[in-house]
C-alpha positions as CSV (number, residue, x, y, z in Angstrom):
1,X,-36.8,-10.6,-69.7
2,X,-37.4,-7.3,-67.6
3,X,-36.7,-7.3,-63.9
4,X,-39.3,-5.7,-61.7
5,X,-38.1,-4.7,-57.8
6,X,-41.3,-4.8,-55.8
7,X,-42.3,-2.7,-53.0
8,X,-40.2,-4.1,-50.6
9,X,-36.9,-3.9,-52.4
10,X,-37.4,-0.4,-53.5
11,X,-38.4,0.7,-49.7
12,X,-35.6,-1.1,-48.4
13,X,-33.5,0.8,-51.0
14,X,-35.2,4.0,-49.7
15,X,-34.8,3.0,-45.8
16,X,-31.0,2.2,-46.9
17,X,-30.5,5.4,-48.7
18,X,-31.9,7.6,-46.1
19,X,-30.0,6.0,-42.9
20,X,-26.8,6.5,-45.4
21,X,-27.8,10.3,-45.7
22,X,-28.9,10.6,-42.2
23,X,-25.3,9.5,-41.0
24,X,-23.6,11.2,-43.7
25,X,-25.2,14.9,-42.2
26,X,-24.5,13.7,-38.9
27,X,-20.8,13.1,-39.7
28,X,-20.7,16.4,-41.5
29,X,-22.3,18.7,-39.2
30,X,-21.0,17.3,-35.8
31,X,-17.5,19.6,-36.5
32,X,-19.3,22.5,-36.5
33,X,-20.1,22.0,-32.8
34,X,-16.5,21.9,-31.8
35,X,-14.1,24.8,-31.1
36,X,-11.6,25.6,-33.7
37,X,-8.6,25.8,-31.0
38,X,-5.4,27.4,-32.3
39,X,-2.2,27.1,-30.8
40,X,-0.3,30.2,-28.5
41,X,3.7,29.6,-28.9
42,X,5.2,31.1,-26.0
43,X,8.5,30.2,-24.3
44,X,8.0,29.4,-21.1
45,X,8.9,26.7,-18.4
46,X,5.6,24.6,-18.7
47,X,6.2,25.0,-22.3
48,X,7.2,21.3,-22.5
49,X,4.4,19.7,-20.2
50,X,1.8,21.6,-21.6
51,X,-0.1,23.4,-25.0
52,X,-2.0,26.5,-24.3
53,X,-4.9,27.0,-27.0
54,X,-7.5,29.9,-28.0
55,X,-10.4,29.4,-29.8
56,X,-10.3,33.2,-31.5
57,X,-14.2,32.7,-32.4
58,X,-14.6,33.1,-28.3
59,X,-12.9,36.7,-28.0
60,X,-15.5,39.7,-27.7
61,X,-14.6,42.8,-26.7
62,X,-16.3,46.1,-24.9
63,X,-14.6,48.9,-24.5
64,X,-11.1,47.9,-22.7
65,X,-12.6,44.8,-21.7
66,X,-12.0,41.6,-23.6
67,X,-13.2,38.0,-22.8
68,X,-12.2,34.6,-24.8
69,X,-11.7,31.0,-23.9
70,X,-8.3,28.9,-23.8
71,X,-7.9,25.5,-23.7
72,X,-5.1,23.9,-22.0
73,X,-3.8,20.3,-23.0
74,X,-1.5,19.3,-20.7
75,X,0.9,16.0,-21.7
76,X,0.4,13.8,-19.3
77,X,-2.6,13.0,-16.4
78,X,-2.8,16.2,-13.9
79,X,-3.9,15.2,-10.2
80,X,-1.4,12.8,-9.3
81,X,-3.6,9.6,-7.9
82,X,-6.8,11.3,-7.1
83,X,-9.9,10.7,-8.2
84,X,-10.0,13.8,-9.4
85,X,-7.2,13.6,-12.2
86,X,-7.9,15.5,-15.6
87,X,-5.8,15.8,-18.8
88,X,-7.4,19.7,-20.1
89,X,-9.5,22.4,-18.9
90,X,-10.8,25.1,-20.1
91,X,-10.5,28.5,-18.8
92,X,-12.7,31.7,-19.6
93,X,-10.7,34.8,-19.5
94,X,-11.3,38.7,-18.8
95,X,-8.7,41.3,-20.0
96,X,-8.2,44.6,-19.6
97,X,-6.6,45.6,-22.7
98,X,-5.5,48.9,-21.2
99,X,-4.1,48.0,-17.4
100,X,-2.7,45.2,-18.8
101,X,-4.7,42.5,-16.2
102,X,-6.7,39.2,-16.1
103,X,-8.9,37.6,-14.5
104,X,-10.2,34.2,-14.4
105,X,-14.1,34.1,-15.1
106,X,-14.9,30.1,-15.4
107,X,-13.4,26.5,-14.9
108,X,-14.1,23.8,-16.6
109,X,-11.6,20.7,-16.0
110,X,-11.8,17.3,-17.9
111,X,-11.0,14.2,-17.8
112,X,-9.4,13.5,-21.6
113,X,-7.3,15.8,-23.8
114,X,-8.4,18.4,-25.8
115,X,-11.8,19.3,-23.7
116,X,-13.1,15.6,-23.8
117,X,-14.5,12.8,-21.7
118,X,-16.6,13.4,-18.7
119,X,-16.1,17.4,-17.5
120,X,-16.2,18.7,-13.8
121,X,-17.1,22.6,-13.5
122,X,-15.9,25.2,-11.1
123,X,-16.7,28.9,-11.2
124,X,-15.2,31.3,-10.3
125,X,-17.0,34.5,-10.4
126,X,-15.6,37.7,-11.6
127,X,-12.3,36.6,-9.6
128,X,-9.7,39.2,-8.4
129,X,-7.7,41.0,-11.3
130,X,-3.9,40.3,-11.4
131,X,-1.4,42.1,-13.2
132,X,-0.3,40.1,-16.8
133,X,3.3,39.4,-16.1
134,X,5.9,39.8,-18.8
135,X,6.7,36.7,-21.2
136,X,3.9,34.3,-19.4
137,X,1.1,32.6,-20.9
138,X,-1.0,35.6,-19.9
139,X,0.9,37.8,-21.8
140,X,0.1,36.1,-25.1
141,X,-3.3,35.4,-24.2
142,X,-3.5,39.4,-23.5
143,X,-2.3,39.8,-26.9
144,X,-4.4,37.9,-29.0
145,X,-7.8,39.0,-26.6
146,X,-6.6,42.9,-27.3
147,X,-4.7,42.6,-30.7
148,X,-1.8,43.9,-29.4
149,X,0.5,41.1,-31.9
């Protein structure tokens, strides 16, 4: 005796197959959306409370000029009880690879770690330079925006 599936078994086989495939390329391609963030070790005081990331696929540079984002993941809920209180942000960077300065070019603060959950922007346009100072954060971010490791 020969089993024949009739139409409606073989297109709910189908439907089943391509919701199956539909998710699977959903699943798949959604980590392409997301920043590959790569820790910056540097000794500091915040060291602790804190980890500074870069996301190196960010970091363009013109002439002495470089620009990247960081990420910063800090350990426990910023903003004491406000309503306001975020746990990362991400920070878009200028540097001047040859004066050795920064600047801060756009805020983005959120509420869960790693750059998730509901964000809040600020901008900050083309703010003031400041000198990197020795053995800080910006210091290590210099290096990695100028290749200076």
């Amino acid at each position: 005796m020969t089993y024949h599936a009739g139409p409606f078994v073989k297109l709910t086989l189908a439907y089943a197959f391509g919701f199956w495939l539909q998710t699977a390329l959903l699943v798949l391609s959604s980590g392409l959306a997301y920043a590959k963030w790569v820790a910056v070790e540097k000794n500091n005081q915040l060291a602790g409370s804190m980890t500074v990331y870069v996301d190196p696929d960010t970091i363009h540079r013109k002439g002495d000029l470089a620009m990247m984002w960081q990420l910063i993941d800090f350990k426990t809920m910023q903003g004491g009880r406000s309503p306001s209180r975020f746990s990362s942000m991400k920070m878009q960077k200028q540097f001047d690879c040859v004066e050795a300065r920064v600047r801060l070019l756009r805020v983005t603060v959120f509420w869960g770690n790693m750059g998730t959950g509901d964000p809040t922007e600020a901008f900050v346009e083309e703010g003031n330079w400041v000198l990197v100072e020795p053995n800080s954060v910006d210091q290590a971010l210099w290096e990695v925006a100028c290749n200076k490791q």
